[in-house]
matplotlib code that plots the C-alpha trace (Angstrom):
import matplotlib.pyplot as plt

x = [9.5, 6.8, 6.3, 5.9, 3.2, 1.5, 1.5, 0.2, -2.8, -3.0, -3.4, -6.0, -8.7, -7.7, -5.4, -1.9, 0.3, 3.8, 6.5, 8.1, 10.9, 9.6, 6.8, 8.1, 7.7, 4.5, 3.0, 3.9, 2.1, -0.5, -3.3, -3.8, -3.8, -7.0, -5.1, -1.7, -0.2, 3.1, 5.3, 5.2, 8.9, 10.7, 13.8, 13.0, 9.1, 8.0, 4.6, 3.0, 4.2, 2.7, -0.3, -0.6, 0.4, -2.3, -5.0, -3.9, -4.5, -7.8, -6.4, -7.2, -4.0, -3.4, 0.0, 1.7, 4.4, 6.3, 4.0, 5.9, 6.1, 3.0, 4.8, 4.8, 1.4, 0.0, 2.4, 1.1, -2.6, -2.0, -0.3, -3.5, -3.1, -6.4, -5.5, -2.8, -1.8, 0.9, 3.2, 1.8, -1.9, -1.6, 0.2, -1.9, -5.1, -3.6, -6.5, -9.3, -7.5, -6.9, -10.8, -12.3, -10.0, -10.5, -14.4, -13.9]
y = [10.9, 8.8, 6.3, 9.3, 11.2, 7.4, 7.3, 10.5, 10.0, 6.8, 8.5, 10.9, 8.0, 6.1, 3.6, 2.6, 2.0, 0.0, -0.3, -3.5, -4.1, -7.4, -9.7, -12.1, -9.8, -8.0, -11.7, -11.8, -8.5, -8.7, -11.0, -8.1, -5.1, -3.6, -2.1, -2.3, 0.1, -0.2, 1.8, -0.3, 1.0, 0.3, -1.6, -5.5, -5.5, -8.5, -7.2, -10.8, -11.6, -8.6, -8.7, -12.5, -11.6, -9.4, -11.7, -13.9, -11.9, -10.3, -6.6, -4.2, -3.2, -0.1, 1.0, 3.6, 4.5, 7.6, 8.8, 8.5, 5.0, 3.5, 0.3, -0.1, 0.9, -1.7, -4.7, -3.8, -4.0, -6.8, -8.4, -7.7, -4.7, -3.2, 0.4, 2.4, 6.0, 8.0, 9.3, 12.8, 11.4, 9.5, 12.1, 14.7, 12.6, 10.3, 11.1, 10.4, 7.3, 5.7, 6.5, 5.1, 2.2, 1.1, 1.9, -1.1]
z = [5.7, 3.9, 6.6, 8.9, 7.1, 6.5, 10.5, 11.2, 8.8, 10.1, 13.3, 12.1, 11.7, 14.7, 12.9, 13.6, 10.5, 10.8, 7.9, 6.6, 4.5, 2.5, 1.5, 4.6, 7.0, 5.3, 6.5, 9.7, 10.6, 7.8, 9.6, 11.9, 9.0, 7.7, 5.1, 2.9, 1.6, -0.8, -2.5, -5.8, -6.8, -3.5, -4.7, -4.5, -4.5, -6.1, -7.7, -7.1, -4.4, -2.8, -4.3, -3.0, 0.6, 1.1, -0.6, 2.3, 4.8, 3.6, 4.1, 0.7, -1.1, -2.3, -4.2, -5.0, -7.9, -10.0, -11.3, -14.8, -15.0, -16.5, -17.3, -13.4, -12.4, -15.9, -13.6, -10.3, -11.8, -13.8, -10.7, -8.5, -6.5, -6.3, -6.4, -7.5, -7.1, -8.3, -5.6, -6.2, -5.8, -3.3, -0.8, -2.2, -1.2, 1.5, 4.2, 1.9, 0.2, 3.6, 5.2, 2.1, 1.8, 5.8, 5.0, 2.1]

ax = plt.figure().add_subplot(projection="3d")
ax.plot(x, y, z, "-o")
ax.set_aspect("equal")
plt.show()
C-alpha cells in the first residue's frame, strides 16, 4: 500500500518510483534514481549502509520511521540520511516532500 501511494505521487510529477528489498539491489537501480526513499524501520536496513549506497549514486535520501522512535530517526541522522520524516509526516506531505526533494 506504501509502495503504491509512493508510485502514484511519483506519477504526479512525472517520476517513476520502483521498490527494492536491500542495499544490494538499491545499487543496482540507484545510478539511475533522482531520489531514495526508505522506510528506515523495514526489518534488515542497515542505517549505513543505506546512507552509503545513495552517496554513491548521487541520489538525495530521504527516510522515513514511527514516528515514536526517536532513537531511530537520531541513527538514521547520525548515519547520514539527509532527511527524515515520521511515517505520519511523510504520507501526510508525500507530494511536497518528493517535488522539493527532485528540485534538490
Amino acid at each position: 500500500m506504501l509502495a503504491v501511494r509512493i508510485e502514484e505521487a511519483a506519477k504526479q510529477l512525472g517520476a517513476t518510483a520502483a521498490a527494492v528489498g536491500s542495499v544490494d539491489e538499491l545499487r543496482e537501480i540507484a545510478g539511475g534514481a533522482d531520489l531514495i526513499l526508505a522506510d528506515l524501520a523495514a526489518p534488515g536496513v542497515e542505517l549505513e549502509a543505506l546512507a552509503g549506497a545513495a552517496k554513491e549514486s548521487g541520489a538525495p535520501l530521504v527516510g522515513f520511521y514511527p514516528h515514536v522512535d526517536f532513537t531511530l530517526r537520531r541513527a538514521a541522522q547520525r548515519a547520514g540520511v539527509e532527511r527524515v520524516y515520521p511515517r505520519s509526516r511523510f504520507l501526510r506531505e508525500l507530494l511536497a516532500i518528493l517535488r522539493a526533494s527532485l528540485n534538490g
